[in-house]
DSSP file (Angstrom, degrees, kcal/mol; ACC not computed):
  #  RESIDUE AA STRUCTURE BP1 BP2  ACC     N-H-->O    O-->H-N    N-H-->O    O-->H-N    TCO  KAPPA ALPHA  PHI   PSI    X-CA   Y-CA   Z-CA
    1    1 A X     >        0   0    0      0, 0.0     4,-1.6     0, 0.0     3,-0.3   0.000 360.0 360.0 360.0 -61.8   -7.7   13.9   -2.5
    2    2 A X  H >>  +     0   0    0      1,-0.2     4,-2.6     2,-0.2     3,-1.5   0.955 360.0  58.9 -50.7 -57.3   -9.4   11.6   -0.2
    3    3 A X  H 3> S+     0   0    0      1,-0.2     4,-1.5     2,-0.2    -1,-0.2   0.828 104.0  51.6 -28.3 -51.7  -12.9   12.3   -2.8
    4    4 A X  H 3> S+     0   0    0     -3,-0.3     4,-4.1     1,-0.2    -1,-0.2   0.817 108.4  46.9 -84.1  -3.0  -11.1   11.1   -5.6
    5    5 A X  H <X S+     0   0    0     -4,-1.6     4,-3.6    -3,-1.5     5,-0.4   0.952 120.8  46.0 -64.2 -55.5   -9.8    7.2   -3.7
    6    6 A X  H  < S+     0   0    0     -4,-2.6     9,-0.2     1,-0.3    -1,-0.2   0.819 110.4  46.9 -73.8 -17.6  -13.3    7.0   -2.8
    7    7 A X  H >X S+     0   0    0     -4,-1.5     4,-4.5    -5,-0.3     3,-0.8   0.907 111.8  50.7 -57.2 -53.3  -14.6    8.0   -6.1
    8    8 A X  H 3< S+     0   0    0     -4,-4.1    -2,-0.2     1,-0.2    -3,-0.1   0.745 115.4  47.2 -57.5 -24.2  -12.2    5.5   -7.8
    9    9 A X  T 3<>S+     0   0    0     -4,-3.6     6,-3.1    -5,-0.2     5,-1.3   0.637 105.3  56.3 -84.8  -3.9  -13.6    2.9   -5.2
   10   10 A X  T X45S+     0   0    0     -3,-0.8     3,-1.1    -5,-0.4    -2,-0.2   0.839 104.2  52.6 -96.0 -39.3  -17.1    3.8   -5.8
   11   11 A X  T 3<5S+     0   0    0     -4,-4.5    -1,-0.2     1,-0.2    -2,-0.2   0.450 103.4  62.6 -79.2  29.0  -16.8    3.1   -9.8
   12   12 A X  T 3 5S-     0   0    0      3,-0.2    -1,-0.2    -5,-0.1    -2,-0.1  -0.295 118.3-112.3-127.1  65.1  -15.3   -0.5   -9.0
   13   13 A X  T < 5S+     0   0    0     -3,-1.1    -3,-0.2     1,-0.1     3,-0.1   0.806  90.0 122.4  18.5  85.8  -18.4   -1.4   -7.3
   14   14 A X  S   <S+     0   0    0     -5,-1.3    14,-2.0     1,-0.7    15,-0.6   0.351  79.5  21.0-133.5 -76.1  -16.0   -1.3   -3.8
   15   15 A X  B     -A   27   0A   0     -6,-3.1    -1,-0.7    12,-0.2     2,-0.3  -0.650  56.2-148.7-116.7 165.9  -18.6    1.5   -2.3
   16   16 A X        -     0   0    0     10,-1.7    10,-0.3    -2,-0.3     8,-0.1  -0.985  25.0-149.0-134.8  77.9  -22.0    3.0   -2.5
   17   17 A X        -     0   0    0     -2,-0.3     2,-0.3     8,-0.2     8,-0.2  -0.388  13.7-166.3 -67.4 158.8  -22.1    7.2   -1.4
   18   18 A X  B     -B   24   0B   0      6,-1.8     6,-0.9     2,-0.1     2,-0.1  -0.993   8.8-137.0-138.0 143.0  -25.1    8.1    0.0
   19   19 A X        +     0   0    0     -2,-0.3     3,-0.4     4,-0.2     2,-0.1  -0.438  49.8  42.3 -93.8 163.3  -26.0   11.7    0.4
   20   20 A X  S >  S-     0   0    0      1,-0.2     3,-1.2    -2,-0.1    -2,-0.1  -0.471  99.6 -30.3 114.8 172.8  -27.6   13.6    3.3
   21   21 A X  T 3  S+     0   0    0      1,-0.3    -1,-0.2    -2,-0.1    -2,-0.0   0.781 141.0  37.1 -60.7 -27.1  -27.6   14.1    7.2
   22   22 A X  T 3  S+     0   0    0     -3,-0.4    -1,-0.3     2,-0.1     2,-0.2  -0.258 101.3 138.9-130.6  42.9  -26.6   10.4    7.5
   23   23 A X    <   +     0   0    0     -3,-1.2     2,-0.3    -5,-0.1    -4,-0.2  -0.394   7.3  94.0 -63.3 153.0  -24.2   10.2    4.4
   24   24 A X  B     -B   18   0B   0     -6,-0.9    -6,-1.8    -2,-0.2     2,-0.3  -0.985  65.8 -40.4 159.5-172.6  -21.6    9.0    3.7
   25   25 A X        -     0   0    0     -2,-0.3     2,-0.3    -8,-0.2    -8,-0.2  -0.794  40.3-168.4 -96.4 155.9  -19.8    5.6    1.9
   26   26 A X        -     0   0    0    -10,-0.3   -10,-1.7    -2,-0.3     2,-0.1  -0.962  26.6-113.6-132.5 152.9  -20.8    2.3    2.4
   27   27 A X  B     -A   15   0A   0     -2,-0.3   -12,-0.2   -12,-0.2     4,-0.1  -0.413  19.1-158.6 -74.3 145.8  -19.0   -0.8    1.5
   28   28 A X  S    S+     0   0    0    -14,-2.0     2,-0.3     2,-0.1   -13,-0.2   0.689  72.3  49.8-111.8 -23.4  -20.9   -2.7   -1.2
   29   29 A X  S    S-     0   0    0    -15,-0.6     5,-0.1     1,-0.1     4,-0.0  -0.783  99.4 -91.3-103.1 161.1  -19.3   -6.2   -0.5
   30   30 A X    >>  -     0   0    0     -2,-0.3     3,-1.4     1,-0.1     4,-0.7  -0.125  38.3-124.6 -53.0 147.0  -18.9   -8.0    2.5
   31   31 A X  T 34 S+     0   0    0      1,-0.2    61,-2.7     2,-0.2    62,-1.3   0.628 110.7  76.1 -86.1  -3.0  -15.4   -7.1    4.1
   32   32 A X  T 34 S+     0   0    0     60,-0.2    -1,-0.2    59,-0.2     3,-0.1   0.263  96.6  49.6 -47.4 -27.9  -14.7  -10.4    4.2
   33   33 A X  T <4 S+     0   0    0     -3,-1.4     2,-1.0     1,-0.2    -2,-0.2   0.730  88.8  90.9-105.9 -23.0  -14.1   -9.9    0.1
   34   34 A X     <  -     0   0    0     -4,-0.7    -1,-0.2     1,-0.1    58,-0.1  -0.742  56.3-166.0-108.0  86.7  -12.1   -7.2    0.0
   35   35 A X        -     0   0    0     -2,-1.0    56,-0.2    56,-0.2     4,-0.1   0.285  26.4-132.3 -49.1-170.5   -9.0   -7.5    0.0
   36   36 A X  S    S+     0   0    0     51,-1.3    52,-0.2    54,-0.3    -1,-0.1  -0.249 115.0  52.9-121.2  41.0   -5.9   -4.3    0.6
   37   37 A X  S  > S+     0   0    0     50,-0.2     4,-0.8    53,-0.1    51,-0.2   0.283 110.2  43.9-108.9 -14.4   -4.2   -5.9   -2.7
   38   38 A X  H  > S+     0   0    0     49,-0.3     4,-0.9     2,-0.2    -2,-0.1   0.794 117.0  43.4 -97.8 -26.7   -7.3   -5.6   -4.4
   39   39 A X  H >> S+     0   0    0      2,-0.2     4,-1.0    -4,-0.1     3,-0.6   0.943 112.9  53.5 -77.9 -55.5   -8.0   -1.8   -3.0
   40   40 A X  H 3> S+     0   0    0      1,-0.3     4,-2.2     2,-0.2     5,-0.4   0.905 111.3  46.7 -64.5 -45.7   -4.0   -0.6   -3.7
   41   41 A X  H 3X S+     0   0    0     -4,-0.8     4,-1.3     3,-0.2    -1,-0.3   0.921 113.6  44.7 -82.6 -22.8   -4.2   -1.7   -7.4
   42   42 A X  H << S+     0   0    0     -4,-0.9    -2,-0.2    -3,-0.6    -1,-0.2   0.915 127.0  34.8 -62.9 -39.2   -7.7    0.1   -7.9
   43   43 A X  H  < S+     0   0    0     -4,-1.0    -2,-0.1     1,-0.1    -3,-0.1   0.891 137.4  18.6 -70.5 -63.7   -6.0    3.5   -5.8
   44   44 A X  H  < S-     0   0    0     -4,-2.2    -3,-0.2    -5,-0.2    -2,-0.2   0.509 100.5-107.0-108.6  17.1   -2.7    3.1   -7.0
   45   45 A X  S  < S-     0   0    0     -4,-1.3     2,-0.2    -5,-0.4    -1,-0.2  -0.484  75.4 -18.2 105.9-173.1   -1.9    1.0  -10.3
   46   46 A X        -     0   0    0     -2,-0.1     8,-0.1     1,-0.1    -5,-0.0  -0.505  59.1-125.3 -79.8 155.4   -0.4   -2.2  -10.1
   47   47 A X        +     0   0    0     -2,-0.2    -1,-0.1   -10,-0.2     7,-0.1   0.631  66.7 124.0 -49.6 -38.9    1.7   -3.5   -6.9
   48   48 A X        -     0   0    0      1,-0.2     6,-0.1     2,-0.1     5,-0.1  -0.094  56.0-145.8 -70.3 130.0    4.9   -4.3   -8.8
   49   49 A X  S    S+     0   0    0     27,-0.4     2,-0.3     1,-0.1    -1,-0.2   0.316  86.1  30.7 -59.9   2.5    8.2   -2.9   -7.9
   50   50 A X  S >> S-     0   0    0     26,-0.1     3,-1.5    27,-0.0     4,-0.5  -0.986  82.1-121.1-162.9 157.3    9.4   -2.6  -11.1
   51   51 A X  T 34 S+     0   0    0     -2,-0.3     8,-0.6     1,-0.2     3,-0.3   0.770 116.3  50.8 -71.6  -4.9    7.6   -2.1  -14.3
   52   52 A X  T 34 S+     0   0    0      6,-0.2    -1,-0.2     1,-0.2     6,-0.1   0.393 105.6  58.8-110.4   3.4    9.2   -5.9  -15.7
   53   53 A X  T <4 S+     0   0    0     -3,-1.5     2,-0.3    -5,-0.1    -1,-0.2   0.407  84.8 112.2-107.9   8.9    7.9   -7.5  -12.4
   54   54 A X     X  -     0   0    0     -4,-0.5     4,-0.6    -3,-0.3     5,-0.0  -0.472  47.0-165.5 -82.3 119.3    3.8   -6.3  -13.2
   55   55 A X  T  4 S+     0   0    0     -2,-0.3    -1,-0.2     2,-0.1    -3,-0.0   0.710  96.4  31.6 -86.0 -11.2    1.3   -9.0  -13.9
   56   56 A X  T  4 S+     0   0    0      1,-0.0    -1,-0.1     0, 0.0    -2,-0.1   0.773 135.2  26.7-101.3 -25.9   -1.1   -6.6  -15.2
   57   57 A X  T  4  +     0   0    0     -6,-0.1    -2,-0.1     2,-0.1    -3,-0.1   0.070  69.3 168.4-116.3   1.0    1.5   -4.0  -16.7
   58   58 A X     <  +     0   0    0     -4,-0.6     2,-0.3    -6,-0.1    -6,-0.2   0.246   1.4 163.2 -38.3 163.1    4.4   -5.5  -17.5
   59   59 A X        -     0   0    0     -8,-0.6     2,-0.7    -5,-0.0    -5,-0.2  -0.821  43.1-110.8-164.4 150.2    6.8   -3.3  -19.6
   60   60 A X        -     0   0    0     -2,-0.3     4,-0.1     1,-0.1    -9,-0.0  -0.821  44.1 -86.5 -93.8 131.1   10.5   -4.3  -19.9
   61   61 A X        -     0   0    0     -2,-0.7     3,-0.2     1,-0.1    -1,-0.1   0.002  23.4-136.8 -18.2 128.9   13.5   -1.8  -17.9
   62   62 A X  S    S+     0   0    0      1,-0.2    -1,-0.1    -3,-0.1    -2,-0.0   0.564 102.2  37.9 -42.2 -31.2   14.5    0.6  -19.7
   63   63 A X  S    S+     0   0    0      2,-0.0     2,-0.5     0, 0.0    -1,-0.2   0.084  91.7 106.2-119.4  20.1   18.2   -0.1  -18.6
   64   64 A X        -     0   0    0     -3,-0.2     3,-0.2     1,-0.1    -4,-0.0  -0.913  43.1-177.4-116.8 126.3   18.0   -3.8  -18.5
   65   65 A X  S    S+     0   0    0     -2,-0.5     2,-0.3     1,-0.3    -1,-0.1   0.658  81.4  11.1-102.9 -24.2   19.7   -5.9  -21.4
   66   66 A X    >>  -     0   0    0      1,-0.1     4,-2.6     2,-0.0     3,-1.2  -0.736  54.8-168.1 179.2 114.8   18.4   -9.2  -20.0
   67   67 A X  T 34 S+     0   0    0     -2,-0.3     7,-0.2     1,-0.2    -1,-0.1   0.824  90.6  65.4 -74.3 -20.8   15.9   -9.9  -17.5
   68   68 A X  T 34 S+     0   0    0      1,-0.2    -1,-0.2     5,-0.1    -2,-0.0   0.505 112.3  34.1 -50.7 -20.1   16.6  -13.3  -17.2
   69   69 A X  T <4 S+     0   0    0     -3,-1.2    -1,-0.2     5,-0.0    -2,-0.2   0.677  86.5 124.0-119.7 -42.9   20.4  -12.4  -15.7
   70   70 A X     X  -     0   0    0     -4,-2.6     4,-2.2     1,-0.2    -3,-0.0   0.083  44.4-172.8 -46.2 116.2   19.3   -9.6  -14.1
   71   71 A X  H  > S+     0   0    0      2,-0.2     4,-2.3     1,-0.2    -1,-0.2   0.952  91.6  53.2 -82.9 -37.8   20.1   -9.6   -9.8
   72   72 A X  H  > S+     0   0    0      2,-0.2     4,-5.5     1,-0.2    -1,-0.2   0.912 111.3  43.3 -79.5 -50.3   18.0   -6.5   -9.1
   73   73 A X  H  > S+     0   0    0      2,-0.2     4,-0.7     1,-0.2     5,-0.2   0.985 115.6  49.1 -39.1 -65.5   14.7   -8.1  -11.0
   74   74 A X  H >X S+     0   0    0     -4,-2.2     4,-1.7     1,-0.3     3,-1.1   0.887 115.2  45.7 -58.4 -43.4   15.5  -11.7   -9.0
   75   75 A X  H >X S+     0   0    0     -4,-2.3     3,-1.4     1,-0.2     4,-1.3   0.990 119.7  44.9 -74.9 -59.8   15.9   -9.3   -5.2
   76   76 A X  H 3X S+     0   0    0     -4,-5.5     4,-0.8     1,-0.3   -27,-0.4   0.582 105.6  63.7 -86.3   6.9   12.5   -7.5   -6.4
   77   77 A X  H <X S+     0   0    0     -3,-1.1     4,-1.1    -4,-0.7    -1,-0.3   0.813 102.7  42.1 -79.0 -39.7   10.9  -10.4   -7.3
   78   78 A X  H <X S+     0   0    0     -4,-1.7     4,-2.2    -3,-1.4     5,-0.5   0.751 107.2  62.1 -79.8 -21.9   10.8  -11.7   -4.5
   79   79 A X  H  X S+     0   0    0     -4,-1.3     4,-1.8     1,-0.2    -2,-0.2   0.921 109.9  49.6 -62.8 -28.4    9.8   -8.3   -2.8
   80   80 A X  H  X S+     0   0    0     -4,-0.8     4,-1.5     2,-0.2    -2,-0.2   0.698 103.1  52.0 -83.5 -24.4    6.8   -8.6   -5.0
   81   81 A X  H  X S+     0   0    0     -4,-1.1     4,-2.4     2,-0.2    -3,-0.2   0.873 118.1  44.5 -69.3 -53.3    5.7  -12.2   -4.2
   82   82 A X  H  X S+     0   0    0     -4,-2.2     4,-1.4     2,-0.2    -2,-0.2   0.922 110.6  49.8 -61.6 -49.1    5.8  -11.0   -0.6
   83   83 A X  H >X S+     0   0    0     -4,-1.8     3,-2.2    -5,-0.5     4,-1.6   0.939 116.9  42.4 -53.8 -86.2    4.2   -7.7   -1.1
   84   84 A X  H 3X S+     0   0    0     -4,-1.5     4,-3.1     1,-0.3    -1,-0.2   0.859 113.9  55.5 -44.9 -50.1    1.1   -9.6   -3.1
   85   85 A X  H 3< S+     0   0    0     -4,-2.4    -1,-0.3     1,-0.2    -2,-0.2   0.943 113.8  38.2 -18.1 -66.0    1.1  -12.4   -0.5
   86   86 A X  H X< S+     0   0    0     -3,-2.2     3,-0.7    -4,-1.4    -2,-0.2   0.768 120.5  38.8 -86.8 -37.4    0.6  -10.4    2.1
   87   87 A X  H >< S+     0   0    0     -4,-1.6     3,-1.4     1,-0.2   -51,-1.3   0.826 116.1  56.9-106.6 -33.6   -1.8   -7.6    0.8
   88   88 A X  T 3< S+     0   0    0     -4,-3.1    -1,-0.2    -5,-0.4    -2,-0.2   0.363 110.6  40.9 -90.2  22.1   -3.9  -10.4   -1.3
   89   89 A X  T <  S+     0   0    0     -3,-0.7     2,-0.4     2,-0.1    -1,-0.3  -0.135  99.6  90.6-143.8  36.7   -4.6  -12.5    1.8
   90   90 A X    <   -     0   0    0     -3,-1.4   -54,-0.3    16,-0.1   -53,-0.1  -0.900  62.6-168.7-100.2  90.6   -5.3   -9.1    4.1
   91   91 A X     >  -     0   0    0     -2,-0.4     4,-0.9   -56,-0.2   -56,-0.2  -0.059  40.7-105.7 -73.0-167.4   -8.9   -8.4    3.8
   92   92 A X  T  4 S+     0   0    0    -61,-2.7   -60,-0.2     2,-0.2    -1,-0.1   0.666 123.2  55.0 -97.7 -22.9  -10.8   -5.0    5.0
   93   93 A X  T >> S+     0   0    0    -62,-1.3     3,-1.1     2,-0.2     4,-0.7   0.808  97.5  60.9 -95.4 -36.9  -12.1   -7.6    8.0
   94   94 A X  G >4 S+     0   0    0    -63,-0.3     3,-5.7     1,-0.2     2,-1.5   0.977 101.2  50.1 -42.0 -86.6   -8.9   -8.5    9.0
   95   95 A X  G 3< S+     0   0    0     -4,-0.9    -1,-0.2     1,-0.4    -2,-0.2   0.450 112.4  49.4 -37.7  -4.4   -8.1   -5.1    9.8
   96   96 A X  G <4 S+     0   0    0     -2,-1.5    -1,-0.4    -3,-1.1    -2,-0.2   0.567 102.8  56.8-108.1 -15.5  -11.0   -4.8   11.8
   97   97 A X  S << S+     0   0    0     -3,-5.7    -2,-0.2    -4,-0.7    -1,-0.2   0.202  73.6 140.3-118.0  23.3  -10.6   -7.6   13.5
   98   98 A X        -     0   0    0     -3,-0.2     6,-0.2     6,-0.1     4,-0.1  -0.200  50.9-128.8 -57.9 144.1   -7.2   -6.6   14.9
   99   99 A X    >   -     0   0    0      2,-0.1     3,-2.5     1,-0.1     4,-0.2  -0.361  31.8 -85.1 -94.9-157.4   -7.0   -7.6   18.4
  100  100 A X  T 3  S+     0   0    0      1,-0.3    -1,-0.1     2,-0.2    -2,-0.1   0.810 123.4  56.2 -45.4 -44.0   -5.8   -5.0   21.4
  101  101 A X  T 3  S-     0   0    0      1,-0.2    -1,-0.3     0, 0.0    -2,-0.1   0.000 120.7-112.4-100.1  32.9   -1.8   -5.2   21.3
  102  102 A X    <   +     0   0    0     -3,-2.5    -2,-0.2    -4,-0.1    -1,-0.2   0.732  67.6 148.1  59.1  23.0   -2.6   -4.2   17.6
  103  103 A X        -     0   0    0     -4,-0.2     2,-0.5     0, 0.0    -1,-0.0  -0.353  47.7-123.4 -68.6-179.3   -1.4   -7.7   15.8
  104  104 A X        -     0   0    0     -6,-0.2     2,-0.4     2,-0.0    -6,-0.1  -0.905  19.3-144.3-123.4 134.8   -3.6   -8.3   12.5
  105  105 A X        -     0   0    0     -2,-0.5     2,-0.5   -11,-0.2    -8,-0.3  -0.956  13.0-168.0-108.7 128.1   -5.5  -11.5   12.3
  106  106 A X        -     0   0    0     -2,-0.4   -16,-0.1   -16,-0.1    -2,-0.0  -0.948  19.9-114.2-128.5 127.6   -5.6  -12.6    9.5
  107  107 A X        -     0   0    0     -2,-0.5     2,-0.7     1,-0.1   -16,-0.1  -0.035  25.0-119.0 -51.7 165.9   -8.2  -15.8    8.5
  108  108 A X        -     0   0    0      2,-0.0     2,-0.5     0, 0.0    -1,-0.1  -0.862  36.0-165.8 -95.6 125.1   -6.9  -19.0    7.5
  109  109 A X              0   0    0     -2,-0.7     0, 0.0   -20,-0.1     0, 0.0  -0.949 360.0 360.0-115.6 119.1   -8.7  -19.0    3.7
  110  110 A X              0   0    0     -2,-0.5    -1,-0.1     0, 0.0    -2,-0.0   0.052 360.0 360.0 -58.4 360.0   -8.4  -22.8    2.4
């Protein structure tokens, strides 16, 4: 399981395997670049909580007559603004750079 994430990460230029006694992955961009919104859509498709809320994927509900009216879209839309917020201004450096009592730091990007 873990082979194939790291596979999928290695053909979006994300990592590098190296073979050998001192093998392993390496990161091929700074960690600084990589976001965890940019990693979750490579792993797992796109972020959106519904297929009518996908900027790369959109599809409309099956059970939905009008998205426009729709209350369930408007509450996951905003789950989805937060979600991408959040995971597209978290980098791999952030995470590293959590400090002791576990918070995430995350830089201020201008």
């Amino acid at each position: 399981f873990l082979e194939l994430i790291l596979l999928d990460l290695k053909h979006h230029g994300l990592v590098v395997s190296r073979r050998g006694k001192m093998g392993g992955y390496l990161l091929l961009r700074r960690p600084e670049t990589i976001t965890f919104g940019e990693v979750l859509r490579i792993v797992d498709g796109p972020l959106a909580p519904l297929p009518c809320l996908s900027k790369m994927a959109y599809r409309p509900c099956e059970d939905c007559t009008d998205e426009k009216s729709c209350r369930i879209r408007r509450v996951f839309a905003g789950v989805a603004e937060a979600t991408r917020e959040v995971l597209d201004s978290t980098t791999i450096a952030d995470a590293i750079a959590s400090d002791k009592s576990g918070q995430l730091r995350r830089s201020i990007r201008g």
